[in-house]
PDB file of N, CA, C and O in Angstrom:
ATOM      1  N   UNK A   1      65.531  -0.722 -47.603  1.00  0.00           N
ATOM      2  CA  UNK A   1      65.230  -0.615 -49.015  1.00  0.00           C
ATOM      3  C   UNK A   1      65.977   0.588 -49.580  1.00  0.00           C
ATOM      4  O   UNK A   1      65.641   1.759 -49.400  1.00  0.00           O
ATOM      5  N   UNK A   2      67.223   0.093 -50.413  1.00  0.00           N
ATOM      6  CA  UNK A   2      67.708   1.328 -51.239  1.00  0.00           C
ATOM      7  C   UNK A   2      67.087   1.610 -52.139  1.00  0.00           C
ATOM      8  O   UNK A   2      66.117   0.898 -52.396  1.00  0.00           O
ATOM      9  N   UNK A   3      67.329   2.542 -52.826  1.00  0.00           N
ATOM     10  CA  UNK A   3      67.249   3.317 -54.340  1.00  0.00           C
ATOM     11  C   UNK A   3      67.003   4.414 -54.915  1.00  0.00           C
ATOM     12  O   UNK A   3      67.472   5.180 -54.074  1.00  0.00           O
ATOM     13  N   UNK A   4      66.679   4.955 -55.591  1.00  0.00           N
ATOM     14  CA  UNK A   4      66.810   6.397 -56.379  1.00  0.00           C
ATOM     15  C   UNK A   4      65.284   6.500 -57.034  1.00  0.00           C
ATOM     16  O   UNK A   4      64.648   5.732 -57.755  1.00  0.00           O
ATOM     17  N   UNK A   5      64.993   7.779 -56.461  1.00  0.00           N
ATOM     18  CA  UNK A   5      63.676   8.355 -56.833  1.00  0.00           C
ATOM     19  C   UNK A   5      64.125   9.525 -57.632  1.00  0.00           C
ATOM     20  O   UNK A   5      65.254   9.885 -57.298  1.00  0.00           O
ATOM     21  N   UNK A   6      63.729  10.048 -58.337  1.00  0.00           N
ATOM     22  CA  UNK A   6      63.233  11.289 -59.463  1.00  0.00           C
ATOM     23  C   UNK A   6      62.366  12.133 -58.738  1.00  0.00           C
ATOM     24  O   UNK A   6      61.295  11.592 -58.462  1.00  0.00           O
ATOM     25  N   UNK A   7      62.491  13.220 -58.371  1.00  0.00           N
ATOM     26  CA  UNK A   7      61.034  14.025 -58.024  1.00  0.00           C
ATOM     27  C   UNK A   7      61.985  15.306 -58.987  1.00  0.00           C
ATOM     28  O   UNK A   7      63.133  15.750 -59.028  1.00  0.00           O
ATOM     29  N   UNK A   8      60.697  15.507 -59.653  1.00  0.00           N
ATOM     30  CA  UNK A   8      61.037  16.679 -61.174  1.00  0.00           C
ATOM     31  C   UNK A   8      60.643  18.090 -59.577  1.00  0.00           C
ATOM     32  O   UNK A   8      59.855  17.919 -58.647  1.00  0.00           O
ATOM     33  N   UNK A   9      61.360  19.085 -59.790  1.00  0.00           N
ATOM     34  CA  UNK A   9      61.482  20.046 -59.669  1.00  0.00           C
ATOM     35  C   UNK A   9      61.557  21.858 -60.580  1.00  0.00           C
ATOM     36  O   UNK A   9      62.400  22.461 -61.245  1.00  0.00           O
ATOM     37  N   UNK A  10      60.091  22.145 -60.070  1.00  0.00           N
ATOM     38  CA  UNK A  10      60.337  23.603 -61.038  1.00  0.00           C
ATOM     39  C   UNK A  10      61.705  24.055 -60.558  1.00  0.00           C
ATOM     40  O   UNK A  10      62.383  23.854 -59.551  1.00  0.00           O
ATOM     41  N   UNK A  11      61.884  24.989 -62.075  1.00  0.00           N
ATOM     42  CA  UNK A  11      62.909  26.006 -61.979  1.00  0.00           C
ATOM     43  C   UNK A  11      63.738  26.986 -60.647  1.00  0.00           C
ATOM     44  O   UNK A  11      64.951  27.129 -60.496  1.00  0.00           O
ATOM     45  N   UNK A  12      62.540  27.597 -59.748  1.00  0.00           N
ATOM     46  CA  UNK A  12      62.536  28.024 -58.772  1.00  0.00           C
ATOM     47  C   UNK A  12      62.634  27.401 -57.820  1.00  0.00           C
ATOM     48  O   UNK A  12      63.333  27.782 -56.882  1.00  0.00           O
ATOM     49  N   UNK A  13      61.891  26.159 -57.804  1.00  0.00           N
ATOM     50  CA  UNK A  13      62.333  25.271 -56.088  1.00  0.00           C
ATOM     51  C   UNK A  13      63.813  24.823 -56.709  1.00  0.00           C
ATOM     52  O   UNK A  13      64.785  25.255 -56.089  1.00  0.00           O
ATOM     53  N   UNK A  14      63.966  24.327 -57.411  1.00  0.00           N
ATOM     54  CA  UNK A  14      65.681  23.992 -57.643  1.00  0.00           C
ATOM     55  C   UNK A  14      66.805  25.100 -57.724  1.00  0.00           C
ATOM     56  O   UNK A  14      68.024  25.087 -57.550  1.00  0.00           O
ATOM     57  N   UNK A  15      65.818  26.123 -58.083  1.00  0.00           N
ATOM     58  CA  UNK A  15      66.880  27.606 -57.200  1.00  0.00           C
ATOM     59  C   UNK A  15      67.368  27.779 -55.976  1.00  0.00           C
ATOM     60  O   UNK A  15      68.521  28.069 -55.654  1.00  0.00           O
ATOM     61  N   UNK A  16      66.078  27.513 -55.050  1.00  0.00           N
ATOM     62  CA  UNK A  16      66.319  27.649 -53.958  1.00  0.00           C
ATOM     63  C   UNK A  16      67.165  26.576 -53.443  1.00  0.00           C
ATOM     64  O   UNK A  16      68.090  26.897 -52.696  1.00  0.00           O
ATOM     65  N   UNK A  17      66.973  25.300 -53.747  1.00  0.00           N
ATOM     66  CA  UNK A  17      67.852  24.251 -53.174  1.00  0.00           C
ATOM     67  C   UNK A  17      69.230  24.150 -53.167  1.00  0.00           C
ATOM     68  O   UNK A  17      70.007  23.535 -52.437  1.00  0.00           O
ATOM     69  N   UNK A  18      69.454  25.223 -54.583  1.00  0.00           N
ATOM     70  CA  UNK A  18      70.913  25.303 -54.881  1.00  0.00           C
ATOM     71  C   UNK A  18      71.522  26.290 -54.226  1.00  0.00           C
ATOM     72  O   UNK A  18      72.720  26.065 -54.059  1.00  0.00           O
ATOM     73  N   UNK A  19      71.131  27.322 -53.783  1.00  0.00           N
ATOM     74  CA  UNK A  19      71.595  28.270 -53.053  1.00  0.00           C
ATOM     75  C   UNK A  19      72.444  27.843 -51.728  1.00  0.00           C
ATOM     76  O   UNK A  19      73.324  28.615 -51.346  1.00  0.00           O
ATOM     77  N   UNK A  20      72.187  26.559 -50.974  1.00  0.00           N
ATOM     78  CA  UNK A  20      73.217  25.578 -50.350  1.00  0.00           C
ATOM     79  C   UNK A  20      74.597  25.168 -50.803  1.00  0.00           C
ATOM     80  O   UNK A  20      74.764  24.654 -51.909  1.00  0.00           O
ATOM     81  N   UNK A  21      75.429  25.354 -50.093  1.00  0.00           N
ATOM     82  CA  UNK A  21      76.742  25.125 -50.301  1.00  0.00           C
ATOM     83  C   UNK A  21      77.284  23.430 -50.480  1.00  0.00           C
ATOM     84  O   UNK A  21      78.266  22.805 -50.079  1.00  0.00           O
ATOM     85  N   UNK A  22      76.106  23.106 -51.281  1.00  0.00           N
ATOM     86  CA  UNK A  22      75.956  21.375 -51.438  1.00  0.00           C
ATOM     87  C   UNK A  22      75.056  20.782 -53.069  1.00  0.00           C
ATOM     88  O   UNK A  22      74.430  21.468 -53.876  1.00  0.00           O
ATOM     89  N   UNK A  23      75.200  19.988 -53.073  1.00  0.00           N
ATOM     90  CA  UNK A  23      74.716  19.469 -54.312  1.00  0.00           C
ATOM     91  C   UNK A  23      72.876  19.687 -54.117  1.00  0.00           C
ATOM     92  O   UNK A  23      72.324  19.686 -53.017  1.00  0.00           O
ATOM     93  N   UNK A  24      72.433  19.794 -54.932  1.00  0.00           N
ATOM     94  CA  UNK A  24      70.625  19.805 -54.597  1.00  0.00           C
ATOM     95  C   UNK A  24      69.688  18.880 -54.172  1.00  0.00           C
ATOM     96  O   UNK A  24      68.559  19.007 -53.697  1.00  0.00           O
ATOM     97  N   UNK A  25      70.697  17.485 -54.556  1.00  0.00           N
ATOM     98  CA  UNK A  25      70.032  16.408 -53.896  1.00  0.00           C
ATOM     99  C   UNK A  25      70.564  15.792 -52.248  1.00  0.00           C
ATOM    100  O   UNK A  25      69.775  15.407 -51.386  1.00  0.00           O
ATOM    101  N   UNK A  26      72.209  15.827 -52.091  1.00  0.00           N
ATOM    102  CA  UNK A  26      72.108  16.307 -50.561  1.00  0.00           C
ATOM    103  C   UNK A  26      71.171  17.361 -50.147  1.00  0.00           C
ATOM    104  O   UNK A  26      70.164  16.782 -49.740  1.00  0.00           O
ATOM    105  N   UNK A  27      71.066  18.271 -50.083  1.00  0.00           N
ATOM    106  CA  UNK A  27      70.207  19.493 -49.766  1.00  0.00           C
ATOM    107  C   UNK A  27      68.666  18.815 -49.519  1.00  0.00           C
ATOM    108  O   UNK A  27      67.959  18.878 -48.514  1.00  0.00           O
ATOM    109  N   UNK A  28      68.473  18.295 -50.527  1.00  0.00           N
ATOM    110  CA  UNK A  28      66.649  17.771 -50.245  1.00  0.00           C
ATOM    111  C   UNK A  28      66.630  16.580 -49.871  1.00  0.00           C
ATOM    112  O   UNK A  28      65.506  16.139 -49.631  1.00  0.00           O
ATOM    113  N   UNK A  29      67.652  15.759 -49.709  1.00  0.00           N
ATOM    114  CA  UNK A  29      67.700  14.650 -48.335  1.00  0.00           C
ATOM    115  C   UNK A  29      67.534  14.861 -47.346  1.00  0.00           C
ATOM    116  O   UNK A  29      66.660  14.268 -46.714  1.00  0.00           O
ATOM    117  N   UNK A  30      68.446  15.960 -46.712  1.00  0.00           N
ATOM    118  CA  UNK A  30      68.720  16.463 -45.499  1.00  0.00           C
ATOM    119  C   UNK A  30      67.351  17.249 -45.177  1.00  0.00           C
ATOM    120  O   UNK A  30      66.634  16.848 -44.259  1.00  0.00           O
ATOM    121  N   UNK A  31      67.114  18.006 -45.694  1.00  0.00           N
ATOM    122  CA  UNK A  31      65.329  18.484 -45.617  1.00  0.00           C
ATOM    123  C   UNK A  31      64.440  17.770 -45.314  1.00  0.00           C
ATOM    124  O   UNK A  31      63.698  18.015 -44.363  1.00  0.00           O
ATOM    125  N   UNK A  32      64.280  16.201 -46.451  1.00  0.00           N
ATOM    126  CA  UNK A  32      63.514  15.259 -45.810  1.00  0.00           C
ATOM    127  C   UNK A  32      63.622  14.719 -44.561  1.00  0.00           C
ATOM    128  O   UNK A  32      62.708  14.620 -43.743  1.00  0.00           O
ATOM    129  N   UNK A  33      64.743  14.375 -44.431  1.00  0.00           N
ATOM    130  CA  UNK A  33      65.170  13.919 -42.756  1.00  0.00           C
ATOM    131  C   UNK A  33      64.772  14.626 -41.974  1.00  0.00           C
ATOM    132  O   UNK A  33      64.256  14.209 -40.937  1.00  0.00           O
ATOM    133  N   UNK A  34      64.878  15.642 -42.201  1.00  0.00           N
ATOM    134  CA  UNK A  34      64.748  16.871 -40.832  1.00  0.00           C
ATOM    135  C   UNK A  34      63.393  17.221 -40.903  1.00  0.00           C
ATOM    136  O   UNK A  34      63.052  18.048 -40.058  1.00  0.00           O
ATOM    137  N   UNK A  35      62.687  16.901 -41.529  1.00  0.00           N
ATOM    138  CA  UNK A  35      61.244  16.966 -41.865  1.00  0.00           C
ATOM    139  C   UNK A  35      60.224  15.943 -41.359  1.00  0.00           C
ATOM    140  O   UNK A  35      59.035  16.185 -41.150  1.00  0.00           O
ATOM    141  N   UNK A  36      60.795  14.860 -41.204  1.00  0.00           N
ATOM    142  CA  UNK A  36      60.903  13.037 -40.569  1.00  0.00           C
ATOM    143  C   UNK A  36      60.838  13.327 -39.346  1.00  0.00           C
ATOM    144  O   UNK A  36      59.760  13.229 -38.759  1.00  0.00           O
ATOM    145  N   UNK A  37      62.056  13.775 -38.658  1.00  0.00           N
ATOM    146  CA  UNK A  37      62.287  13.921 -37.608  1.00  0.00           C
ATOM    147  C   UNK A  37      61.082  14.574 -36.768  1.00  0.00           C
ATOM    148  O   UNK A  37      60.352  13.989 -35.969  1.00  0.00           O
ATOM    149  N   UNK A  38      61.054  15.698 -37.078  1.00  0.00           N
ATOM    150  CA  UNK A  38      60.373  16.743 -37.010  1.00  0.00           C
ATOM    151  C   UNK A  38      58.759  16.302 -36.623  1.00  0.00           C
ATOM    152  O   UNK A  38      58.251  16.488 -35.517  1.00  0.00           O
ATOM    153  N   UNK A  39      58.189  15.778 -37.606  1.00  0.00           N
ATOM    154  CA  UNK A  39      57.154  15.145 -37.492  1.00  0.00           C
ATOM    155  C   UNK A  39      57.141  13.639 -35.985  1.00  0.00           C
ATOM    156  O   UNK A  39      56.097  13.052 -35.699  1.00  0.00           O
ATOM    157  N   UNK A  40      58.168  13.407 -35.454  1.00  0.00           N
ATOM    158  CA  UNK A  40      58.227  12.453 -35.136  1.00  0.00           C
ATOM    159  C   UNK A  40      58.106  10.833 -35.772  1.00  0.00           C
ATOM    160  O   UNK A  40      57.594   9.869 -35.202  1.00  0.00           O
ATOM    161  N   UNK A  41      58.613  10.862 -36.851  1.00  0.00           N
ATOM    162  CA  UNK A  41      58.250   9.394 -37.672  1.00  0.00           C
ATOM    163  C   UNK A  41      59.686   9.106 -37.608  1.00  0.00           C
ATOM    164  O   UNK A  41      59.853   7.963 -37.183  1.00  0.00           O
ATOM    165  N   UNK A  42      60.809   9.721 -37.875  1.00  0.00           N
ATOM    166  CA  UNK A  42      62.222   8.857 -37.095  1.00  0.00           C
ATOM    167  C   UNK A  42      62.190   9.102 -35.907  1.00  0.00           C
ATOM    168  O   UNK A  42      61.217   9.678 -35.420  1.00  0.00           O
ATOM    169  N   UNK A  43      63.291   8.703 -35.138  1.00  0.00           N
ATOM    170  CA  UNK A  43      64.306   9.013 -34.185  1.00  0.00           C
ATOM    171  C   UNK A  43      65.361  10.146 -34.659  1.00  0.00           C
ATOM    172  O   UNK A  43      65.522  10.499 -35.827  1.00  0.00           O
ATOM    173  N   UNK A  44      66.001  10.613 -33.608  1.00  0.00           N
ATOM    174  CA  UNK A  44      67.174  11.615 -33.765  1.00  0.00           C
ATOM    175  C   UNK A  44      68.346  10.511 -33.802  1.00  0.00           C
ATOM    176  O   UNK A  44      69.461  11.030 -33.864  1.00  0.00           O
ATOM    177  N   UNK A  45      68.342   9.021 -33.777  1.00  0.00           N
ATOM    178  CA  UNK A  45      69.560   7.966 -33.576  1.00  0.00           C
ATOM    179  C   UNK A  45      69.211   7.822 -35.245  1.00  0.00           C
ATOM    180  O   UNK A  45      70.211   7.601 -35.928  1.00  0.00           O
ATOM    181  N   UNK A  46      68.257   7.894 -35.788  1.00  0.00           N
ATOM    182  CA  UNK A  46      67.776   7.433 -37.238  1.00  0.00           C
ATOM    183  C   UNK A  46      68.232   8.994 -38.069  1.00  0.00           C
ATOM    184  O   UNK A  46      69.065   9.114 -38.966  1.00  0.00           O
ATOM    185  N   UNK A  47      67.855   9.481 -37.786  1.00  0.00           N
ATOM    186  CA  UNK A  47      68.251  10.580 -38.747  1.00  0.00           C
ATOM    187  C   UNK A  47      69.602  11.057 -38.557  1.00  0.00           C
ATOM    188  O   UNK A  47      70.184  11.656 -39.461  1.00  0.00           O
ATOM    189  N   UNK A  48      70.109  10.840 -37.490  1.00  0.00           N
ATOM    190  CA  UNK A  48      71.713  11.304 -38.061  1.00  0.00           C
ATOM    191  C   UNK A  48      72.115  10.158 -38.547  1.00  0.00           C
ATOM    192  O   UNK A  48      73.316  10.275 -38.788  1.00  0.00           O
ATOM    193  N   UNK A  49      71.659   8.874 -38.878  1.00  0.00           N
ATOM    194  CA  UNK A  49      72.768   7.810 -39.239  1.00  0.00           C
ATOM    195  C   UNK A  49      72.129   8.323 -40.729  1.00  0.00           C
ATOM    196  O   UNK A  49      72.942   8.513 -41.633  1.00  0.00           O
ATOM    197  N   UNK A  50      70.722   8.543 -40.991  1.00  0.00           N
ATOM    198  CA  UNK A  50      70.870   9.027 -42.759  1.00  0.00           C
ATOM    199  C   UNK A  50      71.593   9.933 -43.059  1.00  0.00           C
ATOM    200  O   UNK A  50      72.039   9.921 -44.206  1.00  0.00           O
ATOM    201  N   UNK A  51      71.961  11.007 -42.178  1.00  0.00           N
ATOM    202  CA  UNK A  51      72.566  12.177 -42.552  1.00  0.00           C
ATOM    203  C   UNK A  51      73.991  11.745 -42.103  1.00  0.00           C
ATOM    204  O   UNK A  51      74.688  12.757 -42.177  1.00  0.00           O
ATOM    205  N   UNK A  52      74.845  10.538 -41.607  1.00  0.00           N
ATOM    206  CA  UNK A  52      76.244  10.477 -41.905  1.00  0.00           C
ATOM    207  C   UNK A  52      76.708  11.051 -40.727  1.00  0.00           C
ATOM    208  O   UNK A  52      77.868  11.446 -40.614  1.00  0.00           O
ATOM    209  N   UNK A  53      75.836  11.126 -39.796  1.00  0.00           N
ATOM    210  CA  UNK A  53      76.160  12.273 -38.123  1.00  0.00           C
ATOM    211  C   UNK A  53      76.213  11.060 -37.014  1.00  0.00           C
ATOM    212  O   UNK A  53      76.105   9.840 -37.132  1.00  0.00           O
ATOM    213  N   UNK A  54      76.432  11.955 -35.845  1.00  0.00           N
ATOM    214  CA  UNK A  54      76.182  10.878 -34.436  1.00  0.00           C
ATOM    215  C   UNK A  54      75.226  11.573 -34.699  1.00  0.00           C
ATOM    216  O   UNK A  54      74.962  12.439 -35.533  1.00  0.00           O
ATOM    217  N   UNK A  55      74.507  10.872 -33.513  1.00  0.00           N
ATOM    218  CA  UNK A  55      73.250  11.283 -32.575  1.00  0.00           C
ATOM    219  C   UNK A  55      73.017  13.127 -32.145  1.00  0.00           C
ATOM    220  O   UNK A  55      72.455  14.138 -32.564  1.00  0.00           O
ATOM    221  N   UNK A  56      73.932  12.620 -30.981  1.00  0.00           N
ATOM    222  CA  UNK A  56      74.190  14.483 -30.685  1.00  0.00           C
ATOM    223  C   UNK A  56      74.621  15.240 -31.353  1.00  0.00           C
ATOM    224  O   UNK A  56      74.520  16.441 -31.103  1.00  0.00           O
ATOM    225  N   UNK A  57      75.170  14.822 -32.296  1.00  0.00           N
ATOM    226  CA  UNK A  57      75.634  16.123 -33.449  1.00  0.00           C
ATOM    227  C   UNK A  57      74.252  16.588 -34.292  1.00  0.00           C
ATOM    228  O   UNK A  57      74.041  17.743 -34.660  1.00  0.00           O
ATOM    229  N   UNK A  58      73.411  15.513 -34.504  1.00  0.00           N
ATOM    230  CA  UNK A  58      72.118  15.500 -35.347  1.00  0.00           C
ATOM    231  C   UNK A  58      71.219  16.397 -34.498  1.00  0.00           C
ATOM    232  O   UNK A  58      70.332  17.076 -35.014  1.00  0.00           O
ATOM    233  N   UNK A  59      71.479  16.386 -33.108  1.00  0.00           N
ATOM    234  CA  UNK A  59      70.569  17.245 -32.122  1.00  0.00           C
ATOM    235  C   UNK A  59      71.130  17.917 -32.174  1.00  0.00           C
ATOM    236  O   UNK A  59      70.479  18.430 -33.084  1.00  0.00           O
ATOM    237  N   UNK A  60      71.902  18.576 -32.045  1.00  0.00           N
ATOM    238  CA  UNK A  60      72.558  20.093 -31.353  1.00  0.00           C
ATOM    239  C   UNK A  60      72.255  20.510 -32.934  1.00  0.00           C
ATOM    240  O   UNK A  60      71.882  21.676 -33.066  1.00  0.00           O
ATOM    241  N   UNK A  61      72.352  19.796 -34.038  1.00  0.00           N
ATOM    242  CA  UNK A  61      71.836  20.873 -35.762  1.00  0.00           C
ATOM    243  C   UNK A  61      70.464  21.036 -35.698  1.00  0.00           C
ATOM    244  O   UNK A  61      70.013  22.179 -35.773  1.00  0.00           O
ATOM    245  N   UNK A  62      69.539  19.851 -35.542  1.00  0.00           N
ATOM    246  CA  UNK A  62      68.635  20.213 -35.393  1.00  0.00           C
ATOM    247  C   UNK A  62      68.149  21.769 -34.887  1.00  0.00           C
ATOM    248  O   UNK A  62      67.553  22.659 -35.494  1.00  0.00           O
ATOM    249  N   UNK A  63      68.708  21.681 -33.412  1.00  0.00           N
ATOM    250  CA  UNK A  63      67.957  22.559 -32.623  1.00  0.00           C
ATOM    251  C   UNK A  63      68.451  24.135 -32.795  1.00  0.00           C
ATOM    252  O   UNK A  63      67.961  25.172 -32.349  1.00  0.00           O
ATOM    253  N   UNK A  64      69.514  23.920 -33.547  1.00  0.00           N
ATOM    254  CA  UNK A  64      70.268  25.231 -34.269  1.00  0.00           C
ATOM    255  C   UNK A  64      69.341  25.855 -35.234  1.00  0.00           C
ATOM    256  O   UNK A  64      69.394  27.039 -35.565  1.00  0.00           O
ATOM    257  N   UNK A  65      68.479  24.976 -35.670  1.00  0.00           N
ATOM    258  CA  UNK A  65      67.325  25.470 -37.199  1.00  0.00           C
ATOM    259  C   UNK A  65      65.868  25.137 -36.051  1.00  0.00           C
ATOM    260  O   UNK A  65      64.786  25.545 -36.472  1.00  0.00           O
ATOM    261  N   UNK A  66      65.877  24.479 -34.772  1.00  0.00           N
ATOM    262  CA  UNK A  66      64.446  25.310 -34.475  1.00  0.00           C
ATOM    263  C   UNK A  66      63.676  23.770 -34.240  1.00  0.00           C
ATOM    264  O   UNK A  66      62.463  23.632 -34.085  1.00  0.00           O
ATOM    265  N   UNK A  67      64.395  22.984 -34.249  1.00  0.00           N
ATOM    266  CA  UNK A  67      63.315  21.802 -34.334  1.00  0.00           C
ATOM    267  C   UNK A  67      64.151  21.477 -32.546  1.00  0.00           C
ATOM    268  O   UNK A  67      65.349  21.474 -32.262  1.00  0.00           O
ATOM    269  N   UNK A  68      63.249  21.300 -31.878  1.00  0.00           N
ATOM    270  CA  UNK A  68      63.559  20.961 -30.443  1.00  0.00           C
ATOM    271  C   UNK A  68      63.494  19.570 -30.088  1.00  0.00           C
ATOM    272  O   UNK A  68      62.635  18.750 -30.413  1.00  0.00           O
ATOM    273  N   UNK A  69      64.534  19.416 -29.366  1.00  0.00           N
ATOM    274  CA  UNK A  69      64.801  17.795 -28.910  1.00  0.00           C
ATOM    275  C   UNK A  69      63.551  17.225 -28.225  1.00  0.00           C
ATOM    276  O   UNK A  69      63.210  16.056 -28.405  1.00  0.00           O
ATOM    277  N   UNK A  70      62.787  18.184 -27.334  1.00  0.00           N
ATOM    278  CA  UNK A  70      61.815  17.612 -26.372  1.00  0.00           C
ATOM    279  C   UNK A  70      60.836  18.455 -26.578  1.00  0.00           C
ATOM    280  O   UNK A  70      60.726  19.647 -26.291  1.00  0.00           O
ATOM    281  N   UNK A  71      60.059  17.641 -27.161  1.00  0.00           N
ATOM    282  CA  UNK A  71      58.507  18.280 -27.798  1.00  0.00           C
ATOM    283  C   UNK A  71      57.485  18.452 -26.829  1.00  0.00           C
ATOM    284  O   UNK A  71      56.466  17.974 -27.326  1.00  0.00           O
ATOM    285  N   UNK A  72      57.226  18.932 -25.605  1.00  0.00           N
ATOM    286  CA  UNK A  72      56.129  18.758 -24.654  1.00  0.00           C
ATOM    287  C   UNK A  72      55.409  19.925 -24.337  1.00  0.00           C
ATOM    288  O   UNK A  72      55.873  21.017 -24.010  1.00  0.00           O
ATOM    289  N   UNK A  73      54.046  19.541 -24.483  1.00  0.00           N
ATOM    290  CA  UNK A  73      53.485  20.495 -24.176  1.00  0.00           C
ATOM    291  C   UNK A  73      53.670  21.667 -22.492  1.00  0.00           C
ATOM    292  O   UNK A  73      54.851  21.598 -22.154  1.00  0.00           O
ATOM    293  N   UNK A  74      53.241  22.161 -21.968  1.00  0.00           N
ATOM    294  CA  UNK A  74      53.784  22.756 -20.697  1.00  0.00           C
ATOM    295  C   UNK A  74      52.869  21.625 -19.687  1.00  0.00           C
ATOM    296  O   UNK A  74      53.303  20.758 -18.929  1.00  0.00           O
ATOM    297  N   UNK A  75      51.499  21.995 -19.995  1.00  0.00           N
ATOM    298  CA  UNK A  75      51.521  20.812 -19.048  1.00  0.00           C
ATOM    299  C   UNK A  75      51.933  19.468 -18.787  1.00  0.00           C
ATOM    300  O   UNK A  75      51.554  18.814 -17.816  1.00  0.00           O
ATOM    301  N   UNK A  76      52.829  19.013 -19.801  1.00  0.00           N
ATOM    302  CA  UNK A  76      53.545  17.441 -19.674  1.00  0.00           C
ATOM    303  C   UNK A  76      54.832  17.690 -19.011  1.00  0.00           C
ATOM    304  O   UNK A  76      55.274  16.885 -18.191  1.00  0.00           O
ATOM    305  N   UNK A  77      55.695  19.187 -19.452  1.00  0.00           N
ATOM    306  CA  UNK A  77      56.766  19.407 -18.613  1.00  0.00           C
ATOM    307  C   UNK A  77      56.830  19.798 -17.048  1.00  0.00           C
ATOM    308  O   UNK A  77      57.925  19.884 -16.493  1.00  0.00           O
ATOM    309  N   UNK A  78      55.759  20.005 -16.430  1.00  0.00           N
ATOM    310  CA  UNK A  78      55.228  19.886 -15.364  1.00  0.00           C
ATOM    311  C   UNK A  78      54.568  18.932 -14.501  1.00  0.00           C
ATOM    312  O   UNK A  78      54.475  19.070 -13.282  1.00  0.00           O
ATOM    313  N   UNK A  79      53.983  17.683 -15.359  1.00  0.00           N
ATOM    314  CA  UNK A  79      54.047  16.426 -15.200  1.00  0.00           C
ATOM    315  C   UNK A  79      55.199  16.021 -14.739  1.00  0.00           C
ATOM    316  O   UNK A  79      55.374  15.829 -13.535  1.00  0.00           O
ATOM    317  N   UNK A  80      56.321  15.804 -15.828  1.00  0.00           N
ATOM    318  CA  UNK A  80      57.708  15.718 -15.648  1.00  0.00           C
ATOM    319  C   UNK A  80      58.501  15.966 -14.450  1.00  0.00           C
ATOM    320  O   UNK A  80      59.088  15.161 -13.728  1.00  0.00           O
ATOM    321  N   UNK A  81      58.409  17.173 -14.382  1.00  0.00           N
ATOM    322  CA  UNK A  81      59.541  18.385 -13.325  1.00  0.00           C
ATOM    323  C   UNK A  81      58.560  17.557 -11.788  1.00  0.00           C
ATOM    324  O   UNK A  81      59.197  16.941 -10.935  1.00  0.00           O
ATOM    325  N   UNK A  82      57.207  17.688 -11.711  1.00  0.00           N
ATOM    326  CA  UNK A  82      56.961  17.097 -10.337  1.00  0.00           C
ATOM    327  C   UNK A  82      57.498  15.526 -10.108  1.00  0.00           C
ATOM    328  O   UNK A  82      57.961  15.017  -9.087  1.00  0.00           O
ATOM    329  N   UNK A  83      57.227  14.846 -11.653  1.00  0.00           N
ATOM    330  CA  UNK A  83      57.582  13.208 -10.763  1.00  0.00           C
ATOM    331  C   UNK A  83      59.230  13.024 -10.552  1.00  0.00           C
ATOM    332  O   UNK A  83      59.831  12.250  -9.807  1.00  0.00           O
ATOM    333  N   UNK A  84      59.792  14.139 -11.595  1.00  0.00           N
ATOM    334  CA  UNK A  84      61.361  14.104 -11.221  1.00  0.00           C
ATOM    335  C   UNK A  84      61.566  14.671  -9.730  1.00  0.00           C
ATOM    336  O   UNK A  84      62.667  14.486  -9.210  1.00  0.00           O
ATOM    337  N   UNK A  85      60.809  15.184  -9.189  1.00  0.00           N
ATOM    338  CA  UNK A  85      60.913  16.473  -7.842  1.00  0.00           C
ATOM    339  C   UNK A  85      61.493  15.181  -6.916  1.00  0.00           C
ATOM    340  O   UNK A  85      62.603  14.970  -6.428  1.00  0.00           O
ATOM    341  N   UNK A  86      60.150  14.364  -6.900  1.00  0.00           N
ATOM    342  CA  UNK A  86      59.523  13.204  -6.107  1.00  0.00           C
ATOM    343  C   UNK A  86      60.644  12.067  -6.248  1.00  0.00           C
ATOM    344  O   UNK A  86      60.570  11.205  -5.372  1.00  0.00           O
ATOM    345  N   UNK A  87      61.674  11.906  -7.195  1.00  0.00           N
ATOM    346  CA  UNK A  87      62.765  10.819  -7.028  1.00  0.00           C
ATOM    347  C   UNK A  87      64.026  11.642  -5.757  1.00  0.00           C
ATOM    348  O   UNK A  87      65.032  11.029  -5.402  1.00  0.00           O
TER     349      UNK A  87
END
């Protein structure tokens, strides 16, 4: 489903958006996506194809701003690390 939404913006949040070396509505795409992501409601294969990226390019930006490829708690990465031990 394409199309174009309107979300009115105060003065100040459209300050800040502009302060990007990009138009304000790239800028708050790319936010949403990474916000998507983030939450887990895309994929990292889904959000770089909105953002015009591969895959791994969409990860390695991501994780440059803090959002981590592999979300696990410690005890799941220890789950992990033993059944990987065991192959």
């Amino acid at each position: 489903m394409a199309g174009t939404v309107n979300i009115p913006l105060d003065s100040e949040l459209a300050g800040l958006l502009g302060m990007y070396d990009k138009p304000v509505s790239d800028t708050a795409r790319e936010l949403i996506v990474l916000e998507l992501y983030r939450q887990a409601r895309i994929s990292s294969g889904k959000a770089g194809e909105l953002l015009g990226m591969p895959r791994f390019t969409f990860v390695q930006y991501a994780s440059r701003l803090g959002i981590p490829f592999f979300d696990m708690t410690e005890e799941e990465w220890h789950a992990e690390s033993e059944q990987a031990s065991r192959l």
